[in-house]
N, C-alpha and C positions, 0 to 999 in steps of 0.2 A: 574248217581247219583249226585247230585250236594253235592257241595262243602262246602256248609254254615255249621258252626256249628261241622266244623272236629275236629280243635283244642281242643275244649272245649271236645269231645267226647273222643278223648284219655285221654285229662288230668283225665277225671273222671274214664278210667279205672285204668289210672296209680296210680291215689291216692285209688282203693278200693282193692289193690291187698293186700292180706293178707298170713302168710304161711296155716292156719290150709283147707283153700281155694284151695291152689296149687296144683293142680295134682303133683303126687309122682315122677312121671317121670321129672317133671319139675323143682324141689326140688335136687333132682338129680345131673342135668344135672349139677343146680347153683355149686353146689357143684365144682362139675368136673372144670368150669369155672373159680371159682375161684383157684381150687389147681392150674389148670397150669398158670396163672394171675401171681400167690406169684414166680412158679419157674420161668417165663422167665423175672419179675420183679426183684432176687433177681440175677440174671444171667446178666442183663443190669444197673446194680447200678455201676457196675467195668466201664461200656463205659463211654470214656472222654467228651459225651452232660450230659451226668449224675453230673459228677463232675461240668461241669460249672455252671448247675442250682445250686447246692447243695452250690458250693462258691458262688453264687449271693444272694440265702437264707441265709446263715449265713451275707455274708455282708449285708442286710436289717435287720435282727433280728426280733422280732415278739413270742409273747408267745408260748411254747412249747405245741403244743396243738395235735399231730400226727405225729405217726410213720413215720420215714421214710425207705423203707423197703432195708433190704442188706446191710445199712448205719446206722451210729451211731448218738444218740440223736432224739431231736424231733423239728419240724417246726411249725409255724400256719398251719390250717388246708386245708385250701387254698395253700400254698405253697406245704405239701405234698401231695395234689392229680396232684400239675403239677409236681412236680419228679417222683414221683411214677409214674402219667399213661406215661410220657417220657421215663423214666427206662424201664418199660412195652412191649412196641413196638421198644425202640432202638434196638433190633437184628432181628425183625420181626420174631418174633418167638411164634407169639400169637394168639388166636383161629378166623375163619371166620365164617363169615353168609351170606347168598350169596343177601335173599333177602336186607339184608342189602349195599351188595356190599362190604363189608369192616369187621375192624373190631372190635367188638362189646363190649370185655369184659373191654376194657385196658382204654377208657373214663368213663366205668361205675363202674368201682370197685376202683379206685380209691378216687372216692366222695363217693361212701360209706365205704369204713373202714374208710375215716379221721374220716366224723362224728359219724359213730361207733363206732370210740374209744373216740373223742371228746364229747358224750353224752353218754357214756353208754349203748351204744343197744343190744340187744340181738341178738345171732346167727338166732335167725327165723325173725328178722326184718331185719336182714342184706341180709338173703336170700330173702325176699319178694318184699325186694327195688332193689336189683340186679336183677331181673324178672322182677321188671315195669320199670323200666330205659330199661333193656335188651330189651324186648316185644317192646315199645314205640319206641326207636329206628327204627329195623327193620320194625314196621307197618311203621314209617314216610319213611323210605327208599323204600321199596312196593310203596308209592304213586308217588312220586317222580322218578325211576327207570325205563328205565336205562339211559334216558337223563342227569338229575345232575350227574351222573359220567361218563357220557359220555363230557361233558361238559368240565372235566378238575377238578372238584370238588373232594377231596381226603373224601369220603363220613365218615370213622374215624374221621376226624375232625368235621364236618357239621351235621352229622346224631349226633357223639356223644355229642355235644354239648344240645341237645334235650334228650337223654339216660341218660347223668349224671344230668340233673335238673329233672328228673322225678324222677327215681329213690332216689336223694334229695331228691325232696318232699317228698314221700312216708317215707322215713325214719325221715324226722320231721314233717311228722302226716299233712300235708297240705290236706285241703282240696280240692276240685274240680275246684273251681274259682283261687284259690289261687296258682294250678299247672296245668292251663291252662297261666296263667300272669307268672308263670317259664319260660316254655314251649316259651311265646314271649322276657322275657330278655336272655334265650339261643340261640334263633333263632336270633337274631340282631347283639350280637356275632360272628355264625359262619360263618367258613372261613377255607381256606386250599386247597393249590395246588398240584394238581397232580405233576405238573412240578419241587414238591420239592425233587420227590423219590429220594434218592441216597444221600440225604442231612440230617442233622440233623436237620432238619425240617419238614419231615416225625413224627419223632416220637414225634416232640414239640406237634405237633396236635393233639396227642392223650391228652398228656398232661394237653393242653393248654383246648381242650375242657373239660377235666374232673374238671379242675379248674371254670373254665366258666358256667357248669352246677351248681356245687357245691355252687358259688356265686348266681347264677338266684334264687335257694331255697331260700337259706339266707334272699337275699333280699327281694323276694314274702311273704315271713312270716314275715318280716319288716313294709309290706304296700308299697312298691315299685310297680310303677306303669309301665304296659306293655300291647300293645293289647294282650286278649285273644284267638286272631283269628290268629294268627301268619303267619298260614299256608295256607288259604286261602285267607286270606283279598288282595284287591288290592294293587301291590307292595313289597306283602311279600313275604316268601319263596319259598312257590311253585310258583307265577310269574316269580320269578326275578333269581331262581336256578332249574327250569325244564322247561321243553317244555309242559306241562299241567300235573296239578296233577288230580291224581287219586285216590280219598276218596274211593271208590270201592275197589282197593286194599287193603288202610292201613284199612279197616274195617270187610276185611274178615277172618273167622277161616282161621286159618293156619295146613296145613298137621300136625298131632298127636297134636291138640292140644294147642301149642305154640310152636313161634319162638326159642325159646333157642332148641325146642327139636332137630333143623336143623343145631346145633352148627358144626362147623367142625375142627378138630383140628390137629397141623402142627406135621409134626413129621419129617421134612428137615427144618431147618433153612434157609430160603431164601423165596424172596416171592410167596404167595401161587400159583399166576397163572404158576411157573412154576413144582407146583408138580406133576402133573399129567404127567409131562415131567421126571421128576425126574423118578417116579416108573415104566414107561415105558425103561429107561437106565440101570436102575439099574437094572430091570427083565432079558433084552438081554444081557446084560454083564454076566449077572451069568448062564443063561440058556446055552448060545453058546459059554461061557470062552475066551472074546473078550480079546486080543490083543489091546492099541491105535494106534502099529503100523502096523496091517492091517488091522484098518479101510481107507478106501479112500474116502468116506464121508457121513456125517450125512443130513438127511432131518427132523426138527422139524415142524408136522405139528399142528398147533394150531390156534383159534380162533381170528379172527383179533381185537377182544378186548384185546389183550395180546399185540401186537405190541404196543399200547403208553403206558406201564404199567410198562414190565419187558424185555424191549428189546433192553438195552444197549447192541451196537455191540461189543465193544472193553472197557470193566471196568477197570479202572485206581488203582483202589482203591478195597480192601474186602468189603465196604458198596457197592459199586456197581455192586459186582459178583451175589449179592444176588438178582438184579435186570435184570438179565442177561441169556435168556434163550440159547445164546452161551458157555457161559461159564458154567455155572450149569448143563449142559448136559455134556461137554468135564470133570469137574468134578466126574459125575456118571457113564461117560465110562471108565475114570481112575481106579476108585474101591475107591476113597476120601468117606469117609463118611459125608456125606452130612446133617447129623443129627449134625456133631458137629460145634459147633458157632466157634473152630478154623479154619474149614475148609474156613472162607470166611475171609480171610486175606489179605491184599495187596503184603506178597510174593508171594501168590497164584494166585493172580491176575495177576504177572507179572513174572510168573515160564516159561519158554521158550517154554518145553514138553506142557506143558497145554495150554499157548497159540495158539500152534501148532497145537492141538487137535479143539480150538475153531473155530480157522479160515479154519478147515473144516465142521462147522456147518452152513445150512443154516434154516434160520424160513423163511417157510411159511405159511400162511393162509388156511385153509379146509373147508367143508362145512358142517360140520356136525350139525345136531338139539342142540346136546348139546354142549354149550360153555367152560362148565369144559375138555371134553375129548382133550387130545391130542393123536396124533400118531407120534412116531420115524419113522423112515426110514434107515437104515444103509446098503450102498453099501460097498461090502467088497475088498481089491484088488487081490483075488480069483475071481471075479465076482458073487461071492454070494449076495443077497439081503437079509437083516432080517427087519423083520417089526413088533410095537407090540403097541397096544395102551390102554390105561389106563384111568381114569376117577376117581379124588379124592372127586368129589363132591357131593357123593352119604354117608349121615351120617350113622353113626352106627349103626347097629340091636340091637345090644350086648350090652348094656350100662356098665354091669357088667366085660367085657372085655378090654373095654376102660378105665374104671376105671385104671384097673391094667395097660394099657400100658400108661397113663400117671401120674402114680406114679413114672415109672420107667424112663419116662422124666425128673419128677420130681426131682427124685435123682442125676439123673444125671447132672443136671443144680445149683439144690439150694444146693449141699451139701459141693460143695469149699468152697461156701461163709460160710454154717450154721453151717456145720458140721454131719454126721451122726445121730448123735443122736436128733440133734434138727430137723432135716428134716422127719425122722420118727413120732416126739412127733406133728409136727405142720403138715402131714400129716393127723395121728389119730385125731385132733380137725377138721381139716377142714370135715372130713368123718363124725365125730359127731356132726358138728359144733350148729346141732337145741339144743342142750343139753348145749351151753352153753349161760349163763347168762348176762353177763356182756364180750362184746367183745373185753374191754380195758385189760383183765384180758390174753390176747392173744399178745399184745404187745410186751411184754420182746423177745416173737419168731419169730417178725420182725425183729429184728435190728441186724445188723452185727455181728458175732461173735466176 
């Protein structure tokens, strides 16, 4: 299928997405996206890259125009979609999409509540533009995949940068020409290194793009000028950030539907490629009531896209255990719970037992069809062998059960900050959220207790 004419074709899906349009399931999903968004957002407002954007905001100044969430007062609205989607991913603790490679929600939801609460939008335009940012992303990720991330490109930042100016448009009503020329001042934009994991610069990219899209809208409704063709023209994105794109991809239905419906969502703090490691440890440990100290040693067998990813040997620091399928493992053999964001602290990283436990882990590479599955391997010094493998990247049947297990994320994360009572009241709006009117009227249940 050739290539002409791609750009232009998403943007015109992205600007015609409506809620009353949406499949129910897809409506849903936003839902879901966004409640766990607000908790690992209101949970990453306490991390110290949070504070520094938030002191660099107030040192610029700028009309109070949106929430900042977890955090007290208001920013320009540009400013709080880069804390906000920063906050977001600082504990990586935020939802995947595979076609996307990355992740999805934290560049897109952030440009839309600014200007959801900056204009008055309604709960069903906030879902409808979180769907066409969300969709628009992973279709441009599908074309592009899996060379651009394979490349070293942190696809969060690059993909979202396209995600939050769609999604923009859509929520200030741009037309088709007009969020296809987003579409090219997001794309020229993006940026973001792999090579930053472990860094607070990982989570600026969520940030940075959700700012980045936010501004492309802006200005495309301004009359700001940008090629339309962004994505295929020569020397653009797909040139110059894949090994040949593939309009074929980003143009085909997608299993149930749409892309949100293949949402995947973390329920271990730490990065995704090692969970399918995680609930593989976690199962042997409790099935065969392991000991760490008779284990003699562990084999992580996982997909060699995971070694430049999450395969710090030896993490110095709690940001980097999280990146660490040594230590995230020797964590889940301990009986640590893995789900809580203290568990990746730099005593932990540098606890002697755990340590000890790590530098009997080796990762190797498998061959299996599917790249989510891992397998453990645990030699015991009995001479037992236990084996068990796992696979997180297979989404939910049950939408109605996920719901409920991440509420109970939810509580568990936003309620330090909000408090019980308000985590429940801003639960109940996000689950009814089509019902309500005016989204700035939701605000007061952002801000820090």
């Amino acid at each position: 299928m050739q290539a002409e004419g791609l750009t232009r074709k998403l943007a015109a899906q992205a600007a015609a997405y409506r809620y009353d349009t949406l499949p129910a399931e897809a409506a849903f999903m936003a839902r879901q996206c966004l409640l766990d968004f607000l908790g690992v957002t209101f949970a990453g407002a306490k991390e110290p890259l949070t504070g520094i954007l938030h002191e660099e905001a107030l040192g610029e100044g700028g009309n109070p125009q949106a929430s900042l969430i977890g955090l007290p007062g208001k920013v320009t609205a540009s400013q709080a979609a880069l804390i906000n989607g920063s906050a977001s991913h600082a504990l990586d603790y935020d939802d995947v999409q595979l076609f996307m490679m990355g992740h999805p929600s934290v560049p897109v939801a952030p440009a839309v509540l600014a200007l959801a609460e900056l204009y008055g939008k309604s709960g069903r335009e906030v879902i409808a533009a979180f769907v066409a940012g969300f969709e628009t992303e992973c279709r441009i990720g599908a074309a592009v995949s899996p060379s651009h991330y394979a490349a070293g490109w942190h696809a969060t930042a690059t993909l979202g940068c396209f995600g939050a100016a769609a999604a923009a448009a859509n929520l200030l009503q741009l037309d088709a020409e007009q969020t296809a020329v987003a579409l090219g001042i997001a794309g020229t934009q993006a940026s973001g290194f792999k090579s930053m994991f472990g860094t607070m610069c990982k989570p600026f990219h969520a940030g940075h793009a959700a700012m980045s899209g936010l501004l492309a809208a802006r200005l495309a409704a301004k009359g700001f000028t940008s090629r339309p063709d962004v994505l295929e023209v020569e020397q653009g994105f797909g040139e110059t950030q894949s090994k040949g794109l593939k309009p074929e991809a980003a143009l085909a239905e997608p299993k149930g539907g749409s892309h949100i419906r293949g949402a995947l969502f973390k329920y271990h703090a730490a990065c995704y490629l090692t969970h399918s490691s995680l609930e593989a440890s976690h199962a042997l440990r409790r099935q065969h009531d392991l000991r760490p100290e008779n284990i003699r040693e562990v084999r992580v067998m996982v997909d060699k896209g995971h070694l430049r990813v999450c395969n710090i040997p030896e993490p110095a620091t709690g940001l980097e255990t999280k990146f660490s399928l040594r230590m995230t493992t020797a964590f889940a053999l301990t009986g640590l719970d893995t789900a809580s964001i203290e568990t990746y602290s730099d005593e932990n990283a540098n606890r002697p037992d755990l340590m000890a436990l790590r530098d009997k882990v080796r990762v190797e590479v498998h061959n299996k069809p599917d790249a989510q599955e891992s397998e453990v391997i645990i030699g015991l010094s009995d001479g037992r062998s236990l084996a068990l493998s796992a696979n997180v990247g297979v989404p939910a049947s049950d939408l109605g059960a996920q719901w409920e297990k991440l509420q109970n994320k939810f509580y568990a994360i936003a309620t330090p900050v909000i408090g019980k009572g308000r985590a429940q009241e801003l639960t109940a709006a996000i689950n009814d959220l089509e019902s309500i009117g005016n989204f700035a009227d939701l605000a007061p249940l952002l801000q820090a207790a």
